[in-house]
Short mmCIF file of the C-alpha atoms (twelve columns), coordinates in Angstrom:
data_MODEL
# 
_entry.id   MODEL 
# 
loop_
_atom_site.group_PDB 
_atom_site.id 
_atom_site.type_symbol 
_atom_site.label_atom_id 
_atom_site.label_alt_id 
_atom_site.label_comp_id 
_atom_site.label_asym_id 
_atom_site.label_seq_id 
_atom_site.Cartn_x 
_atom_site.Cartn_y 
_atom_site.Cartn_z 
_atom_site.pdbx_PDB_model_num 
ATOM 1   C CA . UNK A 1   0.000   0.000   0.000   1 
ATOM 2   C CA . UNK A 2   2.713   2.483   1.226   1 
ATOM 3   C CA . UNK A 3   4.564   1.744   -2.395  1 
ATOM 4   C CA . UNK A 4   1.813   2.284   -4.299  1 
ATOM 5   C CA . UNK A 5   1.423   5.889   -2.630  1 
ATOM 6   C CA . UNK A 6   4.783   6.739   -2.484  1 
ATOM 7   C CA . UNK A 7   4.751   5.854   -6.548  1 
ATOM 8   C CA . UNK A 8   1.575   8.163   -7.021  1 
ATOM 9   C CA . UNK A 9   3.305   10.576  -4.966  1 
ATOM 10  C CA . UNK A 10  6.304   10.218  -7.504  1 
ATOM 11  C CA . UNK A 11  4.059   10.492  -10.486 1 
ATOM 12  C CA . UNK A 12  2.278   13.414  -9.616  1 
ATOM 13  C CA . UNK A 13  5.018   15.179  -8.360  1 
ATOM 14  C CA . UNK A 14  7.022   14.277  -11.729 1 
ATOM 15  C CA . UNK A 15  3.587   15.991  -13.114 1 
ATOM 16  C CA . UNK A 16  3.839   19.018  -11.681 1 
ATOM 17  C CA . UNK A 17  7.587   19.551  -12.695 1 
ATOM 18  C CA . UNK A 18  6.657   18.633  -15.984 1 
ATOM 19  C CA . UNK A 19  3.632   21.251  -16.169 1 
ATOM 20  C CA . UNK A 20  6.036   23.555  -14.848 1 
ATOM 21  C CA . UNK A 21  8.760   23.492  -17.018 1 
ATOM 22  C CA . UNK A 22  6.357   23.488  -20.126 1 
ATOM 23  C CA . UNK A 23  4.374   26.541  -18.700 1 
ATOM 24  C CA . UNK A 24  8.132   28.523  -17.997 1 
ATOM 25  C CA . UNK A 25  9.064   27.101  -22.250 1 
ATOM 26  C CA . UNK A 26  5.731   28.582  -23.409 1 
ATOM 27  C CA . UNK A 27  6.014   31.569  -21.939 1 
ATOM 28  C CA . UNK A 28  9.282   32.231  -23.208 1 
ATOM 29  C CA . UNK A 29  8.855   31.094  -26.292 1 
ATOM 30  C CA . UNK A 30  5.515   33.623  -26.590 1 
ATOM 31  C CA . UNK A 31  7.668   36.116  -24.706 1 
ATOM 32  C CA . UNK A 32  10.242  35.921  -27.497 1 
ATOM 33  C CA . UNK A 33  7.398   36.307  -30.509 1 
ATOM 34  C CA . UNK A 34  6.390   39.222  -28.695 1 
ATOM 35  C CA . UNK A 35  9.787   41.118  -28.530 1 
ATOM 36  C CA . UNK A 36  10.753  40.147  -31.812 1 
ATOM 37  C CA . UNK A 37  7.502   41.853  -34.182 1 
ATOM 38  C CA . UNK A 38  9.523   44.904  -32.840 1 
ATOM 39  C CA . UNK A 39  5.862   46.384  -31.446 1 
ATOM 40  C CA . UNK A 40  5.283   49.183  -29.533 1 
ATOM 41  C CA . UNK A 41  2.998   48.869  -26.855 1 
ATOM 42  C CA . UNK A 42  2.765   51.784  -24.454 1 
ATOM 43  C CA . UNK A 43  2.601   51.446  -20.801 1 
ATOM 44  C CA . UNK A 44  -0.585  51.742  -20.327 1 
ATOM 45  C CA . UNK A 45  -0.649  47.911  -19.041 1 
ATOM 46  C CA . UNK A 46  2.135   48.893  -16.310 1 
ATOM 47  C CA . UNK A 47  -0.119  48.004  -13.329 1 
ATOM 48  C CA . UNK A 48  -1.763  44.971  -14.921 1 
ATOM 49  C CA . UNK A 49  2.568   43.698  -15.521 1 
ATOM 50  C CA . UNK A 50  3.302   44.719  -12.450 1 
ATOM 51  C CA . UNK A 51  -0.304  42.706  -10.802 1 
ATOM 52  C CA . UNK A 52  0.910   39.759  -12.866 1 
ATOM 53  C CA . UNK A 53  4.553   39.851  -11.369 1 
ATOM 54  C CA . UNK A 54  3.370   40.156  -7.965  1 
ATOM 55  C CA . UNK A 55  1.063   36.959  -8.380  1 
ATOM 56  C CA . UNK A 56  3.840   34.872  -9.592  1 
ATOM 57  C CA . UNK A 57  6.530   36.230  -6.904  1 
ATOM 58  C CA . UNK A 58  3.897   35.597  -4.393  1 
ATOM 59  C CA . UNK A 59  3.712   32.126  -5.630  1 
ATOM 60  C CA . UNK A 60  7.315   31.228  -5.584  1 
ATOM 61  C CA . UNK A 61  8.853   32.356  -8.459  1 
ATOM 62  C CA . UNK A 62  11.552  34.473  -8.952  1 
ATOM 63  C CA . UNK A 63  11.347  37.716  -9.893  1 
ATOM 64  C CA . UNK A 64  13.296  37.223  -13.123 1 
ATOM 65  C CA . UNK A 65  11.295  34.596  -14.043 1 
ATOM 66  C CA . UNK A 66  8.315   36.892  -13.322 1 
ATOM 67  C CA . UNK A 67  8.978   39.812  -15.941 1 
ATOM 68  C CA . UNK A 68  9.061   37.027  -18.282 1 
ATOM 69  C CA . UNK A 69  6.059   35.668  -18.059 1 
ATOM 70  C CA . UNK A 70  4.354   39.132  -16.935 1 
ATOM 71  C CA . UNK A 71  5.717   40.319  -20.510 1 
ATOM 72  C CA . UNK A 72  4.291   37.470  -22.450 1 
ATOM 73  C CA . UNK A 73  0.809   37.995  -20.522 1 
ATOM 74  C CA . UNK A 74  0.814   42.196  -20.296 1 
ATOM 75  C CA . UNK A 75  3.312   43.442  -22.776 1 
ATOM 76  C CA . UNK A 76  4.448   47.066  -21.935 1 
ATOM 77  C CA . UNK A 77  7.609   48.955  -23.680 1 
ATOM 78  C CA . UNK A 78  9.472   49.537  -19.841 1 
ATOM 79  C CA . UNK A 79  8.784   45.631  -19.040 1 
ATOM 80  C CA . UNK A 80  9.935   44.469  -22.749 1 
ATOM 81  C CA . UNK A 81  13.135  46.834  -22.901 1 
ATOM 82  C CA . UNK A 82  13.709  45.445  -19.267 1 
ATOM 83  C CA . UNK A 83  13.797  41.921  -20.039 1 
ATOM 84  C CA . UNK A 84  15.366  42.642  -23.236 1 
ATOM 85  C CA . UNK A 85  18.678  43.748  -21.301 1 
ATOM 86  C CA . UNK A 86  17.971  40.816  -18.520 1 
ATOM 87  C CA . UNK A 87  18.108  38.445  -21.489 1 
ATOM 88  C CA . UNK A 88  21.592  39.581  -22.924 1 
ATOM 89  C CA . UNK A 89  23.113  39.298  -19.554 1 
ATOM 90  C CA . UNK A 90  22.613  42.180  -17.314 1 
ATOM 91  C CA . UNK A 91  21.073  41.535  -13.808 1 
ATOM 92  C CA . UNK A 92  17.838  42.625  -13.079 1 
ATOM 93  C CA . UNK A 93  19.011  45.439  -11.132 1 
ATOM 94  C CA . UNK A 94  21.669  46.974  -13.042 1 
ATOM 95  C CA . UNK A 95  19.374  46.684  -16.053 1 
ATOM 96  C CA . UNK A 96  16.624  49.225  -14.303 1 
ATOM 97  C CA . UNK A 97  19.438  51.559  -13.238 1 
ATOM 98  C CA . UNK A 98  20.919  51.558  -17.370 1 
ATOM 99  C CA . UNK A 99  17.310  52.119  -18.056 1 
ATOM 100 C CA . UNK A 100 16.354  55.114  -15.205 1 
ATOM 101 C CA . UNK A 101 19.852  56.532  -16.798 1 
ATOM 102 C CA . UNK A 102 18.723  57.041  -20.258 1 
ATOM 103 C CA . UNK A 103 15.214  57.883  -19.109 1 
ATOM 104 C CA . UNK A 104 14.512  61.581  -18.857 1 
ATOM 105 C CA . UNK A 105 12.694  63.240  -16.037 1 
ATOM 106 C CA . UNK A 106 8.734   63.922  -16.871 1 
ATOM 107 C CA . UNK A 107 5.802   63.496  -15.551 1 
ATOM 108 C CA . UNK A 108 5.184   60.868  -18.556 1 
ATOM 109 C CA . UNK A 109 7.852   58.674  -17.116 1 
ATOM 110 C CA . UNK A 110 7.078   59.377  -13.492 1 
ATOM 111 C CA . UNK A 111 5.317   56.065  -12.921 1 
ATOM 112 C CA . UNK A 112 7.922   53.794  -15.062 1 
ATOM 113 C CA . UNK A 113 10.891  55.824  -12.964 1 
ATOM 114 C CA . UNK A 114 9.246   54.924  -9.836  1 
ATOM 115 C CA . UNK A 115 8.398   50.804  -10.746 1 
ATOM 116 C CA . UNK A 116 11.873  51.103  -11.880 1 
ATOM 117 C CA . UNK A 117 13.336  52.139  -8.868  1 
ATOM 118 C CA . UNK A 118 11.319  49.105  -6.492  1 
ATOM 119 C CA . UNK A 119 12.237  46.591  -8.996  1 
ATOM 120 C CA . UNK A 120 15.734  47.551  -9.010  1 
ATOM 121 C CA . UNK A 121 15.283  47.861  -4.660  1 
ATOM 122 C CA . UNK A 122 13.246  44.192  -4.783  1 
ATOM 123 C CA . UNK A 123 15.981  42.609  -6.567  1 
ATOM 124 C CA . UNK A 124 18.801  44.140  -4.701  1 
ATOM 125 C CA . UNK A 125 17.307  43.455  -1.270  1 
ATOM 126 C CA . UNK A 126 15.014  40.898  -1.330  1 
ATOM 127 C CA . UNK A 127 12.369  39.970  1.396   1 
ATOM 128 C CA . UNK A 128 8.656   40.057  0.925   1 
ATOM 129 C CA . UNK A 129 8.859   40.840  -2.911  1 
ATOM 130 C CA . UNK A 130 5.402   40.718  -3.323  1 
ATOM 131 C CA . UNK A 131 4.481   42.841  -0.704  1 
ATOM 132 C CA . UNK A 132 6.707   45.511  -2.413  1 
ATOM 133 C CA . UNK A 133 5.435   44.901  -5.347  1 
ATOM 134 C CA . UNK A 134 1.434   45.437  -4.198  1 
ATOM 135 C CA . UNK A 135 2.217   48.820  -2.313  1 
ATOM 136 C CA . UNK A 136 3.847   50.254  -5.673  1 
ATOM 137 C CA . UNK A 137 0.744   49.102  -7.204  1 
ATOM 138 C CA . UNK A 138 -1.409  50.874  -4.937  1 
ATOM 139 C CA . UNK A 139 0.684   53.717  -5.149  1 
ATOM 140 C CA . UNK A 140 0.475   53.881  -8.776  1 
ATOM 141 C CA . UNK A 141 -3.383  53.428  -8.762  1 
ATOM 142 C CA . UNK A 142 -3.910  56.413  -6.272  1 
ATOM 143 C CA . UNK A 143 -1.679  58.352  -8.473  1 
ATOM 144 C CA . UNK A 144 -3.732  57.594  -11.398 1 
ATOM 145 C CA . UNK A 145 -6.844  58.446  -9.854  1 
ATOM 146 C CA . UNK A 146 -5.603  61.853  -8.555  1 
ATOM 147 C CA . UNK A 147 -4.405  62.831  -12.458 1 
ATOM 148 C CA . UNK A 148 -8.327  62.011  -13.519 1 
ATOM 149 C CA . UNK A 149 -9.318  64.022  -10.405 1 
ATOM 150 C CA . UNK A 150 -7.287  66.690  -12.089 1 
ATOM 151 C CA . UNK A 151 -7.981  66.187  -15.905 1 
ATOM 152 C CA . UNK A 152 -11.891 66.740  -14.520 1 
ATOM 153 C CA . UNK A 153 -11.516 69.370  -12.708 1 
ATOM 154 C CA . UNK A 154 -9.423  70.801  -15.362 1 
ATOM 155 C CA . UNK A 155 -12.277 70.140  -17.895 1 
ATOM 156 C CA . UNK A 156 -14.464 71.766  -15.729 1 
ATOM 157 C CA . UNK A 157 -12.597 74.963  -15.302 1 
ATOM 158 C CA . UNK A 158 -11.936 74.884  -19.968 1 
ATOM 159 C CA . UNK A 159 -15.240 74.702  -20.101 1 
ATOM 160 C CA . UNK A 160 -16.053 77.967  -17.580 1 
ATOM 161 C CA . UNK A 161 -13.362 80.265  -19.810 1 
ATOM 162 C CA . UNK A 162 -14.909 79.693  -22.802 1 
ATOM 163 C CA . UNK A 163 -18.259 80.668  -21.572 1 
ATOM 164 C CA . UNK A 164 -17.421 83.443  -19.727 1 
ATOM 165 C CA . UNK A 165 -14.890 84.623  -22.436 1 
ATOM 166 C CA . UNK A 166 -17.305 84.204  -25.021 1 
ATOM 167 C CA . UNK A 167 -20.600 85.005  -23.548 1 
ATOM 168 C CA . UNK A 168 -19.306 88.913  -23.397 1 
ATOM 169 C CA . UNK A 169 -18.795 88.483  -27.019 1 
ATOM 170 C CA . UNK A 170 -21.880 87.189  -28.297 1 
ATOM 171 C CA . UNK A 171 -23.823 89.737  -26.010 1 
ATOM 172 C CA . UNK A 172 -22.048 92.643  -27.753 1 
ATOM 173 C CA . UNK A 173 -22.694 91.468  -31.296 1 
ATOM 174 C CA . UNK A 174 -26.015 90.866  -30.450 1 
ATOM 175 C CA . UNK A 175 -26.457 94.113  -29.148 1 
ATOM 176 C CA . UNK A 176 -24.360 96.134  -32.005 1 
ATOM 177 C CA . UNK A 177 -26.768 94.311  -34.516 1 
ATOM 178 C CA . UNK A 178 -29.967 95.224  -32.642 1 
ATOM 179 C CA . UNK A 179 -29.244 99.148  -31.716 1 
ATOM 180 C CA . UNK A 180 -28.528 101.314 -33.703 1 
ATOM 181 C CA . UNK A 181 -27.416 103.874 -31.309 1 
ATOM 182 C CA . UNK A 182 -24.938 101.628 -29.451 1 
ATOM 183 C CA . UNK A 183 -23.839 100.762 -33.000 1 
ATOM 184 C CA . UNK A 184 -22.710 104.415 -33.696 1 
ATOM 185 C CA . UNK A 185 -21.635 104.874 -30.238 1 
ATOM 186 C CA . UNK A 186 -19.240 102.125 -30.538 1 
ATOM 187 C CA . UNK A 187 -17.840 101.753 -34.238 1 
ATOM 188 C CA . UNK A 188 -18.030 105.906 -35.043 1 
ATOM 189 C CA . UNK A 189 -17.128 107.895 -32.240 1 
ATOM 190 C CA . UNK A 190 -12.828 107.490 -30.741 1 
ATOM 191 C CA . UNK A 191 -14.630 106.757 -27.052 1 
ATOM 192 C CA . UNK A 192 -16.570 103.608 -28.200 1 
ATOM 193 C CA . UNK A 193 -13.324 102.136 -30.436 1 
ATOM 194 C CA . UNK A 194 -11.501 102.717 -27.215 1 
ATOM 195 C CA . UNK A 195 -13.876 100.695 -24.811 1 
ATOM 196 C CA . UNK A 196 -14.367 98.219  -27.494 1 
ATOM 197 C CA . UNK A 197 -10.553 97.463  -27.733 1 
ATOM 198 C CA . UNK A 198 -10.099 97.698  -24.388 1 
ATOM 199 C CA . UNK A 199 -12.966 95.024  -23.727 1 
ATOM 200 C CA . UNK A 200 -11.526 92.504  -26.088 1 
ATOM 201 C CA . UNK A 201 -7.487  93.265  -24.314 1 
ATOM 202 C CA . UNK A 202 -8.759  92.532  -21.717 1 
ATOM 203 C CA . UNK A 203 -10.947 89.633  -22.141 1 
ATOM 204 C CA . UNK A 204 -7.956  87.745  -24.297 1 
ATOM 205 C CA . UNK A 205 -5.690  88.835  -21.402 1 
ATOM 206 C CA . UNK A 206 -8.236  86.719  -19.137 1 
ATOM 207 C CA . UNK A 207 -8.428  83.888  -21.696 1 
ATOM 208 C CA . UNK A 208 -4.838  83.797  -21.404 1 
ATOM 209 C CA . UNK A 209 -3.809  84.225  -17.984 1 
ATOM 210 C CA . UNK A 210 -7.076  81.014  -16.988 1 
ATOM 211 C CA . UNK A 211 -5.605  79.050  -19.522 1 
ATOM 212 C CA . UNK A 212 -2.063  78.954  -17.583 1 
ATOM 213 C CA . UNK A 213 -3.048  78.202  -14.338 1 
ATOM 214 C CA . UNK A 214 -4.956  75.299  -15.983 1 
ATOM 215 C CA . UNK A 215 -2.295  74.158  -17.542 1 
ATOM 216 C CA . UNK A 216 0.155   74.665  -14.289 1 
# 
């Protein structure tokens, strides 16, 4: 009895290697169709790589092994240039510090510069990798909600210069074109040229100066 479980314990264990190692060939084999097309992806899948990683840290991989199959799964241009330096020999970490070098400084790359940096920490010190890896994630997700908090509210405030930049205008054509009088007043006499350029200065000058602390 005891041999016959010890030779089903064999078997499946034998299994299990063997599912394994075909999952780890798969995945680099579909990891190295991906990089090879030469595609450009984005990053806008950096928190679903970087969700994949953590699952397969968490369940005993290594993190190398990890950005490969996150790439094959979630392909993102900072993950693929990543493992594309892993692959010709570089260790993990001194491959994110050759990529933070060439990386400029942006709010574009603020996100990849800061999963750079725990990567290159994760591999360098080890411990609860996955843990690491989750509180970037939830970093990264609170970030991204507080830049659509902004983009709204900076929708919102687009939205209130044009109507208060333009509602002046359409009143004043609407009332040129109905009065006479203010018609005269405005387009015949030196006082009415001079409050009508001074009313569109200093509307553009408003236009102008909301626009910029929009944009800031």
């Amino acid at each position: 009895m005891m041999i016959h479980i010890n030779i089903a314990l064999n078997i499946s264990t034998d299994n299990m290697m063997h599912s394994s190692q075909v999952h780890r060939f798969l995945a680099r084999r579909q990891t190295r169709r991906r990089l090879t097309n030469n595609d450009i992806y984005g990053n806008i899948n950096l928190i679903d790589a970087l969700s994949s990683m953590s699952r397969n840290t968490r369940s005993g991989l290594s993190l190398v092994t990890a950005l490969q199959i996150s790439v094959s799964h979630h392909p993102c241009d900072l993950f693929a240039q990543l493992h594309n330096l892993v692959s010709r020999g570089l260790a993990l970490n001194t491959a994110c510090h050759k990529i933070l070098d060439d990386m400029s400084e942006s709010a574009e790359n603020s996100d990849c510069m800061m999963a750079l940096h725990v990567i290159a920490l994760a591999s360098e010190v080890g411990g609860d990798i996955a843990q690491q890896l989750d509180c970037l994630i939830d970093t990264l997700l609170d970030r991204s909600q507080a830049k659509v908090e902004r983009q709204t509210q900076a929708a919102t405030a687009t939205a209130s210069i044009r109507l208060i930049t333009w509602l002046p205008v359409i009143c004043g054509a609407w009332i040129l074109s109905d009065s006479p009088a203010v018609r005269h007043v405005l387009l015949a006499t030196p006082l009415g040229w001079t409050c009508l350029t001074t009313g569109i200065g200093l509307n553009f000058v408003g236009r102008t100066w909301t626009h910029r602390m929009v944009r800031s």
